[in-house]
Backbone as a chain_set.jsonl record, in Angstrom:
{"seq": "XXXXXXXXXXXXXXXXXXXXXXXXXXXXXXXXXXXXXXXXXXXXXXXXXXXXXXXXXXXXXXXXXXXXXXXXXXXXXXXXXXXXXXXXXXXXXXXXXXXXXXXXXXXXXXXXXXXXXXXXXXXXXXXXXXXXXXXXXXXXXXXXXXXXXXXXXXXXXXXXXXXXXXXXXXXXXXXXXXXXXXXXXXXX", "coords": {"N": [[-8.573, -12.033, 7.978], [-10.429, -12.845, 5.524], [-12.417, -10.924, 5.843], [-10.876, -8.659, 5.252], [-10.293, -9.038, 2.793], [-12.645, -9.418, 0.72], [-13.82, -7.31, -0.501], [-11.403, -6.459, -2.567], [-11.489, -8.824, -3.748], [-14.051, -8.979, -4.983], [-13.704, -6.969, -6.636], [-11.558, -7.332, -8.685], [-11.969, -9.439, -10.299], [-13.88, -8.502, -12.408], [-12.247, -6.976, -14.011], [-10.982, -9.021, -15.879], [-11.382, -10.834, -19.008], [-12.504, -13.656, -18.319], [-13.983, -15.565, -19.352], [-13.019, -17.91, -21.106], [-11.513, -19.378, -19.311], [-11.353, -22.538, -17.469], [-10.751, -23.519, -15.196], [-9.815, -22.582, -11.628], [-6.794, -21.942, -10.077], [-6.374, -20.815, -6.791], [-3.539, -20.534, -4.796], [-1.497, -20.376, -2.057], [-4.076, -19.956, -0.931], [-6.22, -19.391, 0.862], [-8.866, -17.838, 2.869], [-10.387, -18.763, 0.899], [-11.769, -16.439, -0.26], [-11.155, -15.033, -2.301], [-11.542, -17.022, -4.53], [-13.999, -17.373, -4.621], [-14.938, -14.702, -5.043], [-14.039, -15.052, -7.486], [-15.534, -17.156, -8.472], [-17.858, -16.306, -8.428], [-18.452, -14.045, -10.146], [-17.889, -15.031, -12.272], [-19.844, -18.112, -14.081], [-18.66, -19.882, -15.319], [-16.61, -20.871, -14.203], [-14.477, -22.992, -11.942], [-13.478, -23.604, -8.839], [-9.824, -24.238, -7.247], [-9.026, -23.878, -3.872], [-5.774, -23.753, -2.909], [-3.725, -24.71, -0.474], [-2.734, -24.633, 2.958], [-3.365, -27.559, 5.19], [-5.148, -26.981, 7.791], [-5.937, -24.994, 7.006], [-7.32, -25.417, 4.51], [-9.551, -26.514, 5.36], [-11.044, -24.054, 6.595], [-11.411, -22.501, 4.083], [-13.424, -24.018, 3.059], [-15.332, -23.9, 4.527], [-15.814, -21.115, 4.359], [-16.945, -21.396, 1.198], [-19.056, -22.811, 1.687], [-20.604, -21.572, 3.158], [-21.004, -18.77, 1.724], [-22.594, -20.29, -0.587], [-21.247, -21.504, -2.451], [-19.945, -24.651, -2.678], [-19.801, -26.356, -4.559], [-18.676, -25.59, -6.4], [-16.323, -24.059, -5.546], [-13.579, -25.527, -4.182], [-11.071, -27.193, -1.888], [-7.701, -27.69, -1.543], [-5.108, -29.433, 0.172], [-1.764, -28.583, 0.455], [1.81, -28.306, -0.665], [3.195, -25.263, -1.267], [5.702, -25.069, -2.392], [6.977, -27.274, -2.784], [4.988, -29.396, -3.528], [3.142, -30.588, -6.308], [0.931, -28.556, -8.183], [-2.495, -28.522, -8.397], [-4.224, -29.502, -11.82], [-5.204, -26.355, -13.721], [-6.466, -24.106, -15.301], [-5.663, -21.449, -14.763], [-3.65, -19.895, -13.081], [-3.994, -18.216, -9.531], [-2.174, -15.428, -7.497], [-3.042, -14.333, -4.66], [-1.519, -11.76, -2.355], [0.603, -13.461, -1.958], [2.937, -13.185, -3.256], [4.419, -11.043, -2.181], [5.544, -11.793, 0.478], [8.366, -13.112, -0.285], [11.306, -12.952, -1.395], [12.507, -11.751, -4.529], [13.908, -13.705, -6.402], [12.169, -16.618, -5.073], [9.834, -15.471, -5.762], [9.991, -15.551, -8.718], [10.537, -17.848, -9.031], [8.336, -19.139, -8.623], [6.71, -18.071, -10.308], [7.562, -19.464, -12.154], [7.051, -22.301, -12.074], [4.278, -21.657, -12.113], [4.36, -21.296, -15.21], [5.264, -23.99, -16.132], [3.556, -25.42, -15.156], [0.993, -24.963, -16.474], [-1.397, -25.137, -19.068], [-0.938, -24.325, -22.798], [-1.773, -21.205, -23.383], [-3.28, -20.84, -20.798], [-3.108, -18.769, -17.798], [-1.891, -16.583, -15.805], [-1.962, -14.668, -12.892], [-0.934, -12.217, -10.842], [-2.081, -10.917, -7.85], [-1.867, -7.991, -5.719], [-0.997, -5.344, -3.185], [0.028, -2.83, -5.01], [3.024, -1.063, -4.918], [4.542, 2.563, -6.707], [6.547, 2.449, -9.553], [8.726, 3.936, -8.572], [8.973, 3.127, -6.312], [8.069, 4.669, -3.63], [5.354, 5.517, -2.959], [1.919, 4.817, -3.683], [1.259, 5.596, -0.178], [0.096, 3.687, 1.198], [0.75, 0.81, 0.281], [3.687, 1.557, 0.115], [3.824, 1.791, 3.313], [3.301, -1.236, 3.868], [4.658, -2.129, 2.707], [7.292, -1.956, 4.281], [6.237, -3.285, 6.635], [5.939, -5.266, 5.612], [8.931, -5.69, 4.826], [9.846, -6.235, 7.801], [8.408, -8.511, 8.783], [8.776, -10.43, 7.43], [10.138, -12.318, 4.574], [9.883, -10.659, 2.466], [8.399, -8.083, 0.44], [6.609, -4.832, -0.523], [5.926, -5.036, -4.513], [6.384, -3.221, -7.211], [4.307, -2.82, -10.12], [5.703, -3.152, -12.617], [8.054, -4.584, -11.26], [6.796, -7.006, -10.738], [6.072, -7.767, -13.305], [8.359, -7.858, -14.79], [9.018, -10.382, -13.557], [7.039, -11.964, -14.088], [7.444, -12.044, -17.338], [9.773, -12.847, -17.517], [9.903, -15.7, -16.361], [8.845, -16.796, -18.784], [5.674, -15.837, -19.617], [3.298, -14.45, -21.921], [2.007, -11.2, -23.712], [1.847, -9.583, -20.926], [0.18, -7.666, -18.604], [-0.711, -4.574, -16.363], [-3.04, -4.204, -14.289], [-4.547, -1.446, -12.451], [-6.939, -2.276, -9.758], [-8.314, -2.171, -7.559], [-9.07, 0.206, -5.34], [-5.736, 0.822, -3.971], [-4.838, -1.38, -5.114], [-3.404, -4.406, -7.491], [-3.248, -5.608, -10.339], [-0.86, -8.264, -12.317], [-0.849, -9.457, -14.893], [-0.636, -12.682, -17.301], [-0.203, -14.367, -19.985], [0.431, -17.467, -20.964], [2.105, -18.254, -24.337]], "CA": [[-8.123, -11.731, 6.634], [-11.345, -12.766, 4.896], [-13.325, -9.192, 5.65], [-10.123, -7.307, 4.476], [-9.817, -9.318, 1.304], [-13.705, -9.494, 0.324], [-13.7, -6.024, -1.546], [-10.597, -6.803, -3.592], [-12.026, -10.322, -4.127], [-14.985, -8.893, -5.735], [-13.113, -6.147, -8.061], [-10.222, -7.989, -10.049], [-12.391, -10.29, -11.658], [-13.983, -7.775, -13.238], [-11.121, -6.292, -14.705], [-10.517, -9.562, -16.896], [-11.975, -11.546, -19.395], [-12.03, -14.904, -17.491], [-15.029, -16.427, -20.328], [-13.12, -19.077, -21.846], [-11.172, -20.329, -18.622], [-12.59, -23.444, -16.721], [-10.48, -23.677, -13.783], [-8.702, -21.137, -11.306], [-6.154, -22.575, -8.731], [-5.89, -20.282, -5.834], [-2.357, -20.473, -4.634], [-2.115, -19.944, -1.392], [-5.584, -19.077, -1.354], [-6.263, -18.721, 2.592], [-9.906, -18.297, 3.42], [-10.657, -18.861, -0.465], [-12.167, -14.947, -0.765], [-10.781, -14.513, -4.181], [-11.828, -17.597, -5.249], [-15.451, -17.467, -4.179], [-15.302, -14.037, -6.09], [-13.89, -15.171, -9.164], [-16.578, -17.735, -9.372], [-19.207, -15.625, -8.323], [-18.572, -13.284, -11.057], [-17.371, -15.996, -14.174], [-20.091, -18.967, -14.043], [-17.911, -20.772, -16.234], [-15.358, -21.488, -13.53], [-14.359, -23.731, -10.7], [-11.848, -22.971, -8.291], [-9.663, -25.178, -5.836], [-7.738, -23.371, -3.056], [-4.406, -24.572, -2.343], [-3.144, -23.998, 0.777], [-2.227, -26.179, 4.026], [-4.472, -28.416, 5.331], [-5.764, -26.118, 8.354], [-6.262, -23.679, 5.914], [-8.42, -25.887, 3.543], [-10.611, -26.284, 5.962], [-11.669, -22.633, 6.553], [-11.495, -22.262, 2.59], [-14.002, -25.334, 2.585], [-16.307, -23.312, 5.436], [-16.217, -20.471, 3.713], [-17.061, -21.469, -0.128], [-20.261, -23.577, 2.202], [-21.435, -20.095, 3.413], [-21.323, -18.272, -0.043], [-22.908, -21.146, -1.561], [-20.553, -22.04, -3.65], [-19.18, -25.845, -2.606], [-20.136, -26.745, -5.481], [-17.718, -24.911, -7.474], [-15.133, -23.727, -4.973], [-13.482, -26.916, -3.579], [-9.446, -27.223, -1.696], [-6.975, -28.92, -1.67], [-3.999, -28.984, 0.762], [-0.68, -28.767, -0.834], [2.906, -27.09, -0.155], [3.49, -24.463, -2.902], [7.108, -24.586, -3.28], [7.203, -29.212, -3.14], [3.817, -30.097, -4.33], [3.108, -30.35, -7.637], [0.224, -27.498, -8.183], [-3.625, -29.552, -9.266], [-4.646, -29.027, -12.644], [-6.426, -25.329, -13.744], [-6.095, -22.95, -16.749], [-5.47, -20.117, -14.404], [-3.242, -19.832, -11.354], [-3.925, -16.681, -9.178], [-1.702, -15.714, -6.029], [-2.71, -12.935, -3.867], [-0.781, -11.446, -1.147], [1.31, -14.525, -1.792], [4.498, -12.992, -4.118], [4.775, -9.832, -1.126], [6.092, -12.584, 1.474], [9.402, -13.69, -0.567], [12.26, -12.558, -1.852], [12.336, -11.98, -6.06], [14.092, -15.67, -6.696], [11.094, -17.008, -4.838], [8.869, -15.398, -6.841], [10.576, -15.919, -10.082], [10.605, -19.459, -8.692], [6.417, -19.543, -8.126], [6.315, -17.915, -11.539], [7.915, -20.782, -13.729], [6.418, -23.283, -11.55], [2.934, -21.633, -13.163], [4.282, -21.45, -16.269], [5.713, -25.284, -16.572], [2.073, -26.819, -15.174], [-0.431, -24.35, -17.072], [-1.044, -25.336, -20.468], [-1.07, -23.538, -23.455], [-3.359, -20.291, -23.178], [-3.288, -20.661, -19.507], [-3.152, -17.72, -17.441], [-0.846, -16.496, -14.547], [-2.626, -13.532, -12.199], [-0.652, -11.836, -9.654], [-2.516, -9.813, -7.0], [-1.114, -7.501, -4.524], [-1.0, -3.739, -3.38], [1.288, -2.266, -6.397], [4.125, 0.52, -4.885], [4.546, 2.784, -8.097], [7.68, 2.41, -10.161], [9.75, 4.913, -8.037], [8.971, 2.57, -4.993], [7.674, 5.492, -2.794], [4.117, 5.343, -2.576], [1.448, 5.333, -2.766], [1.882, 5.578, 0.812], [-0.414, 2.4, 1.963], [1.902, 0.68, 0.177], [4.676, 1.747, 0.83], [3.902, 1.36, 4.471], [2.778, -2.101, 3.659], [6.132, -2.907, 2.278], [7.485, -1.911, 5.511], [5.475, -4.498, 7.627], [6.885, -6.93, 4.929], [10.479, -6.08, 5.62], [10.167, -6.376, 9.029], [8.124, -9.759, 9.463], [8.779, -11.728, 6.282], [11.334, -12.364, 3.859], [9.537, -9.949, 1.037], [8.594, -6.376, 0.335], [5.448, -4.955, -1.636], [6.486, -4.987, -5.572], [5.99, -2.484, -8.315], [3.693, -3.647, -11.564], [7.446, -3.455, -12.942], [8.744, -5.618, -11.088], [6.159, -8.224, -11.512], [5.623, -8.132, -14.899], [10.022, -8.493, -15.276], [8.967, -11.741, -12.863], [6.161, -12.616, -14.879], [7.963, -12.145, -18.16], [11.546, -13.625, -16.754], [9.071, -16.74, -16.306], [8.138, -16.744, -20.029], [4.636, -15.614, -20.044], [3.457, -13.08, -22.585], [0.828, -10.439, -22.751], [1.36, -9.061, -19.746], [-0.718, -6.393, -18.318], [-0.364, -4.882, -15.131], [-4.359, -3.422, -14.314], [-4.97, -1.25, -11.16], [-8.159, -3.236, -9.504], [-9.349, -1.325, -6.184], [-7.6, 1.566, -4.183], [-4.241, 0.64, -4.541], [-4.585, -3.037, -5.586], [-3.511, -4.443, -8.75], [-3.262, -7.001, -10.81], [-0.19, -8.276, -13.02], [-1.463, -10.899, -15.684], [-0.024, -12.786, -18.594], [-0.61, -15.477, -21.149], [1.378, -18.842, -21.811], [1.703, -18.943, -25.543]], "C": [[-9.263, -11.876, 5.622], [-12.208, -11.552, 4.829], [-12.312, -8.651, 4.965], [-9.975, -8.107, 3.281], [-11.512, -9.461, 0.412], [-14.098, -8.041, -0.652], [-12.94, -5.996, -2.786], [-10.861, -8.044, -4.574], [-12.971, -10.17, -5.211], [-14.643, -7.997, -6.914], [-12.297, -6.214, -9.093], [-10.714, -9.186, -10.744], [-13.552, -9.546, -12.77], [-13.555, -7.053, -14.047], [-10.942, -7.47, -15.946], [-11.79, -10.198, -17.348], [-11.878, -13.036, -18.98], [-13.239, -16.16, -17.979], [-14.448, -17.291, -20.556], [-11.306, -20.073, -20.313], [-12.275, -21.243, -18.013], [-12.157, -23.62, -15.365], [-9.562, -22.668, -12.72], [-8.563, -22.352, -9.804], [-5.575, -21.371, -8.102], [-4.845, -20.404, -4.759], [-1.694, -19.912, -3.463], [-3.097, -19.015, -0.448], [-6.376, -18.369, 0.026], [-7.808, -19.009, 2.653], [-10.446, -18.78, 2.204], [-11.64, -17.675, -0.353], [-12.495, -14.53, -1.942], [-11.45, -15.963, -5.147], [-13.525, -17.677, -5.627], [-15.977, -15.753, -5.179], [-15.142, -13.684, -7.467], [-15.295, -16.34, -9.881], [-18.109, -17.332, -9.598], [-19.661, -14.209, -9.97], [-18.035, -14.319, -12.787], [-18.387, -17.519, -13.394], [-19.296, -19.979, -14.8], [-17.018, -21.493, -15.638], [-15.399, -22.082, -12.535], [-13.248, -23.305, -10.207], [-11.517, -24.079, -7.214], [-8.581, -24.242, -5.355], [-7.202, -23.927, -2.297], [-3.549, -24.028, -1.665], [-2.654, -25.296, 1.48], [-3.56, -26.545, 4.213], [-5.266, -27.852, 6.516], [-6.606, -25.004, 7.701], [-7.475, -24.111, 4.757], [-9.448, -25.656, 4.29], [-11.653, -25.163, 6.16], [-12.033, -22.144, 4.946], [-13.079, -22.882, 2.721], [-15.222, -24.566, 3.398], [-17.259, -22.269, 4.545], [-16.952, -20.226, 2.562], [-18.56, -22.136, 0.162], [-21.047, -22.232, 2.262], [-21.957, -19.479, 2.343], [-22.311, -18.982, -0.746], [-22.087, -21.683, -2.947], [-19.495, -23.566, -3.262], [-19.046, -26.452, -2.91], [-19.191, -26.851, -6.557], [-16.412, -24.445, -6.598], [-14.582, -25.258, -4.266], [-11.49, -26.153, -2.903], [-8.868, -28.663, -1.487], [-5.43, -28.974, -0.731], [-2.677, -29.319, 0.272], [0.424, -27.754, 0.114], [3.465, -26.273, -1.819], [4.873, -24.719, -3.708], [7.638, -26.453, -3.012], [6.24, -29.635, -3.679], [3.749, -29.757, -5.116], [1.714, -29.712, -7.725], [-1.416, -28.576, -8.746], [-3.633, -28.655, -10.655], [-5.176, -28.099, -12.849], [-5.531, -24.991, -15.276], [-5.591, -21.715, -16.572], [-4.783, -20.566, -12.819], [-3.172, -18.467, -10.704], [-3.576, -17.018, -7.932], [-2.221, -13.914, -5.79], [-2.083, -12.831, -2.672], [0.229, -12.384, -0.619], [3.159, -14.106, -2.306], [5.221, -11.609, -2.65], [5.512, -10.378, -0.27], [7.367, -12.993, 1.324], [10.349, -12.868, -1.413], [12.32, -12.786, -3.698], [12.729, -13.37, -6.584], [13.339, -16.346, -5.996], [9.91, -17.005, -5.251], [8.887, -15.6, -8.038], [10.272, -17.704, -9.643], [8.871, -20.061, -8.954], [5.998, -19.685, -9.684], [6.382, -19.035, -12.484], [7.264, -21.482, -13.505], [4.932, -23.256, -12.115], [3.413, -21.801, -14.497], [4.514, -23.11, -16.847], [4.267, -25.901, -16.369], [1.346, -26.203, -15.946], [-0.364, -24.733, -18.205], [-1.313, -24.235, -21.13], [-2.486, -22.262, -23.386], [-3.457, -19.535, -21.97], [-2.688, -19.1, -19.0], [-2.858, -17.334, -15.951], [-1.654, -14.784, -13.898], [-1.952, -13.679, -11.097], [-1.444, -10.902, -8.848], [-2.381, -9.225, -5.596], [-1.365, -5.633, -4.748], [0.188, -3.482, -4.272], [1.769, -0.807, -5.661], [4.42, 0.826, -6.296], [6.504, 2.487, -8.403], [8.842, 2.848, -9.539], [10.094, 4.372, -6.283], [8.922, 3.372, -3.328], [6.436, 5.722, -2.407], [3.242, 4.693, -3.208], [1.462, 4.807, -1.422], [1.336, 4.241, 1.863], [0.47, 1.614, 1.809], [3.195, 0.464, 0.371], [4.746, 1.491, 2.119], [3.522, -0.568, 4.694], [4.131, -2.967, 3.715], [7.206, -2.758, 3.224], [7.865, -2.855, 6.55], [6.562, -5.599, 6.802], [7.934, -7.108, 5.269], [10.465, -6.79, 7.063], [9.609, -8.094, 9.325], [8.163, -10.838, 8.377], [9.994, -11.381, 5.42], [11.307, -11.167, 2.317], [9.155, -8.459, 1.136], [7.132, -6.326, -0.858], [6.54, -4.674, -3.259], [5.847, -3.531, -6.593], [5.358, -3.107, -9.734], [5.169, -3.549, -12.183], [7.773, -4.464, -13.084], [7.997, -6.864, -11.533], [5.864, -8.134, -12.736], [7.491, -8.394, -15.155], [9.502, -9.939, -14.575], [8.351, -12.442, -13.986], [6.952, -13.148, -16.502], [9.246, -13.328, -18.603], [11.012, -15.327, -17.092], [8.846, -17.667, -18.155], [6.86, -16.666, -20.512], [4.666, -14.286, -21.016], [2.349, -12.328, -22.406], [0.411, -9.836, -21.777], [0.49, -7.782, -19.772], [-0.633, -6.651, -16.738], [-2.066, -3.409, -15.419], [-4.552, -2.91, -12.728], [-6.429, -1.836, -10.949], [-8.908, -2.646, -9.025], [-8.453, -0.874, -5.73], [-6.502, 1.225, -4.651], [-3.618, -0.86, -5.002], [-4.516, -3.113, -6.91], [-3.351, -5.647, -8.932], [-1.808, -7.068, -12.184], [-0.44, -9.958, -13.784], [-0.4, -11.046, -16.843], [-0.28, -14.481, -18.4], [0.508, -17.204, -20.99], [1.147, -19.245, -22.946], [2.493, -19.933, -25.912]], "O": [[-9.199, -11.034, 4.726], [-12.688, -11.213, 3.747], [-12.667, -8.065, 3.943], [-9.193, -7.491, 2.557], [-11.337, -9.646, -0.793], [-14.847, -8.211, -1.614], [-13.43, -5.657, -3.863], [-10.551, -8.191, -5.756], [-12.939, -10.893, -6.207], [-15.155, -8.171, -8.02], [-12.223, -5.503, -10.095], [-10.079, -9.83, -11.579], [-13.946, -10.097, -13.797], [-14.273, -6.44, -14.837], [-10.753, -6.977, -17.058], [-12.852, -10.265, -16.73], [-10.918, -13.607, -19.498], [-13.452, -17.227, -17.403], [-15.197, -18.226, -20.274], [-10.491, -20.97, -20.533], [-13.49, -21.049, -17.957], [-12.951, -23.836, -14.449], [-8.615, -22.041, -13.195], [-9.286, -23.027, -9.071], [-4.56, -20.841, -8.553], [-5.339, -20.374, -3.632], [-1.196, -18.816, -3.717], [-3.016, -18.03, 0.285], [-6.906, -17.266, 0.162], [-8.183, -20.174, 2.527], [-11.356, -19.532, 2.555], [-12.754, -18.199, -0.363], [-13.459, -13.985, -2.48], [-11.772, -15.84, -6.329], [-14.057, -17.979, -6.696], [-17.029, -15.636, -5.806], [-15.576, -12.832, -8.242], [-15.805, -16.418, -10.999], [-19.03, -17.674, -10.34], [-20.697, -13.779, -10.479], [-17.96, -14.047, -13.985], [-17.93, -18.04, -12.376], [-19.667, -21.136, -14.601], [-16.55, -22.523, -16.125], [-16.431, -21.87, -11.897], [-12.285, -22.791, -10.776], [-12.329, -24.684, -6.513], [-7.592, -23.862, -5.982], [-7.607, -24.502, -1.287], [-2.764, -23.131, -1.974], [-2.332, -26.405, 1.054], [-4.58, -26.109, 3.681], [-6.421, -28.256, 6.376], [-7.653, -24.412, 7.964], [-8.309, -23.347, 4.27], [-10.245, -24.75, 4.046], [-12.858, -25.293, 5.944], [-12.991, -21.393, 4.766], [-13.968, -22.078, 2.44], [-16.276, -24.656, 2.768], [-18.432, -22.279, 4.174], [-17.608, -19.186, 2.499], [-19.351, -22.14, -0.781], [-21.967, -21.923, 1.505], [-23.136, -19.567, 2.002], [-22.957, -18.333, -1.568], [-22.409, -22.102, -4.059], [-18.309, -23.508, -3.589], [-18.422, -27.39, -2.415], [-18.945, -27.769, -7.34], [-15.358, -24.546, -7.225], [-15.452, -26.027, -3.859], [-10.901, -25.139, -3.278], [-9.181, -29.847, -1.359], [-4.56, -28.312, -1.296], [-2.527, -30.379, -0.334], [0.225, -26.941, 1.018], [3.891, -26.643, -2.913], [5.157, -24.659, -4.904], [8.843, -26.684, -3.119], [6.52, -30.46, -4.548], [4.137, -28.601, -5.287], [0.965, -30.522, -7.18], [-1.166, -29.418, -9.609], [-3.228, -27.495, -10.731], [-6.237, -28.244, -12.242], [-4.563, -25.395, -15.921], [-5.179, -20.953, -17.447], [-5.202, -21.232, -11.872], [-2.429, -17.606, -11.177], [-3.958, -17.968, -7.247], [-1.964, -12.853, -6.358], [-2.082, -13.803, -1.916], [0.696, -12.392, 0.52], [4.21, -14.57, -1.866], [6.417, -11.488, -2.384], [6.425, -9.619, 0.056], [7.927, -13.324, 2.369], [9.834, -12.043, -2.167], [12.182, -13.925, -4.142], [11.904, -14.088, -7.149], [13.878, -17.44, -6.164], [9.074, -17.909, -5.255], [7.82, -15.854, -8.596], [9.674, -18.494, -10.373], [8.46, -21.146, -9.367], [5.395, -20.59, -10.26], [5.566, -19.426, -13.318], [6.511, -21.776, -14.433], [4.341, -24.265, -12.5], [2.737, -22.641, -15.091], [3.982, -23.442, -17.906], [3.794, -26.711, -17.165], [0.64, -27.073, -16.456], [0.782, -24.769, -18.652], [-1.79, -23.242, -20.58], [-3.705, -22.43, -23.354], [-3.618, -18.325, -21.816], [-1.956, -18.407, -19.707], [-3.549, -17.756, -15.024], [-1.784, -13.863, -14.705], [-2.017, -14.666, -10.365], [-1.424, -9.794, -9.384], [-2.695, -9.8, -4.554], [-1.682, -4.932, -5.709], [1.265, -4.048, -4.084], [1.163, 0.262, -5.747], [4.568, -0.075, -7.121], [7.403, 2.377, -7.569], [9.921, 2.321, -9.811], [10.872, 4.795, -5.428], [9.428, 2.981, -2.276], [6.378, 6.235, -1.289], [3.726, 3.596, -3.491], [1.662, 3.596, -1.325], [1.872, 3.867, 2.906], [1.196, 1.378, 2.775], [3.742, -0.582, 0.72], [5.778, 0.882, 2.403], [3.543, -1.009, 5.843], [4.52, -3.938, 4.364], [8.171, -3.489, 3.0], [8.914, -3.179, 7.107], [7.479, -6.342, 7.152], [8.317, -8.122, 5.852], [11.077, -7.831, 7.299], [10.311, -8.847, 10.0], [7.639, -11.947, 8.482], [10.689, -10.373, 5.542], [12.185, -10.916, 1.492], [9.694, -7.74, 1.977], [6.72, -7.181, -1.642], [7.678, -4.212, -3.178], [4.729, -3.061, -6.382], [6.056, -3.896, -10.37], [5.698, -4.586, -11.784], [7.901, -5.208, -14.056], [8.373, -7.617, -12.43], [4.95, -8.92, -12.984], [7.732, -9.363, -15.875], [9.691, -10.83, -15.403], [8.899, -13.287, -14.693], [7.038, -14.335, -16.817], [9.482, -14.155, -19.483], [11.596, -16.054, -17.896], [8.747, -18.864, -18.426], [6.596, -17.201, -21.589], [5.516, -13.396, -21.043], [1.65, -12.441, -21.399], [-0.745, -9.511, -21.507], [0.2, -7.078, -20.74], [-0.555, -7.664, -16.043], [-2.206, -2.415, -16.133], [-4.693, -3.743, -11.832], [-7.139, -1.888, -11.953], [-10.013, -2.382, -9.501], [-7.291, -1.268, -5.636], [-6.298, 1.346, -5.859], [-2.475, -1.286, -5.165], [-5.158, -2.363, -7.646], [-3.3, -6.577, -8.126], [-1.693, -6.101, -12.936], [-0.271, -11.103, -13.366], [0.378, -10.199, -17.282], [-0.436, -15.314, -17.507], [1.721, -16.994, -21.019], [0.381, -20.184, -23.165], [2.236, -20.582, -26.926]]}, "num_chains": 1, "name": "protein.A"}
């Protein structure tokens, strides 16, 4: 999963302004990919990815390789009982696709109650369009999901009603790379 997420990793932090955060909690963050290319592209930031404790480990490998172990660090945690570490920014990829909408509505508040004011909620996932028919990666994507998990790919739509539902504001839902996007918003 780290080669197929290293492209996307490197293109959605260029999409935001991510200058006046200091910390990004990667959520389960997996090899930490995304985190290693949010800090590679924003010196300003640190990242801890929160995952299981098998999973830190490889995070912890990985962020050594990059050079960044400095700034990328983990932390092992269960998303939906542990209480989330401190950041300014919580980003999930390929994490909201796995669960059913009251699971994700569930993830959502859970960012919005720890982030403080300002703070900043980033979903990232392949985006099916509005009409929930393609594009067709996608769509076949959301497929796989039915079949081996409890979730389905989402429409920028839908996550931004999640996001919103949550009480963040500001949203924006930004295509990233190929058919990846991003659905952001504020805590004012």
């Amino acid at each position: 999963m780290h080669s197929q997420s290293t492209a996307a990793a490197c293109a959605w932090p260029r999409q935001l302004d991510l200058s006046r955060n200091r910390s990004l909690l990667d959520v389960g963050g997996g090899s930490g990919a995304h985190a290693i290319g949010a800090v590679r592209q924003w010196p300003n930031l640190r990242a801890i990815v929160f995952d299981m404790a098998a999973v830190c480990e490889l995070a912890s490998e990985y962020a050594k390789e990059a050079g960044y172990a400095n700034r990328v660090t983990a932390q092992a945690g269960d998303m939906w009982k542990d209480r989330f570490p401190d950041a300014d920014l919580h980003f999930y990829s390929l994490v909201f696709h796995d669960w059913p909408e009251d699971k994700c509505r569930f993830l959502a508040k859970k960012s919005f109650d720890l982030l403080p004011r300002s703070g900043r909620i980033i979903i990232h996932e392949p985006l099916v369009n509005d009409d929930r028919i393609g594009p067709l990666a996608p769509a076949l994507f959301s497929a796989v999901m039915l079949l081996w998990t409890e979730g389905r790919q989402y429409s920028g739509r839908e996550l931004n009603e999640i996001v919103s539902g949550a009480g963040f504001a500001n949203i924006e839902v930004i295509e990233t790379f190929g058919y990846w996007g991003i659905v952001t918003g504020i805590k004012v």
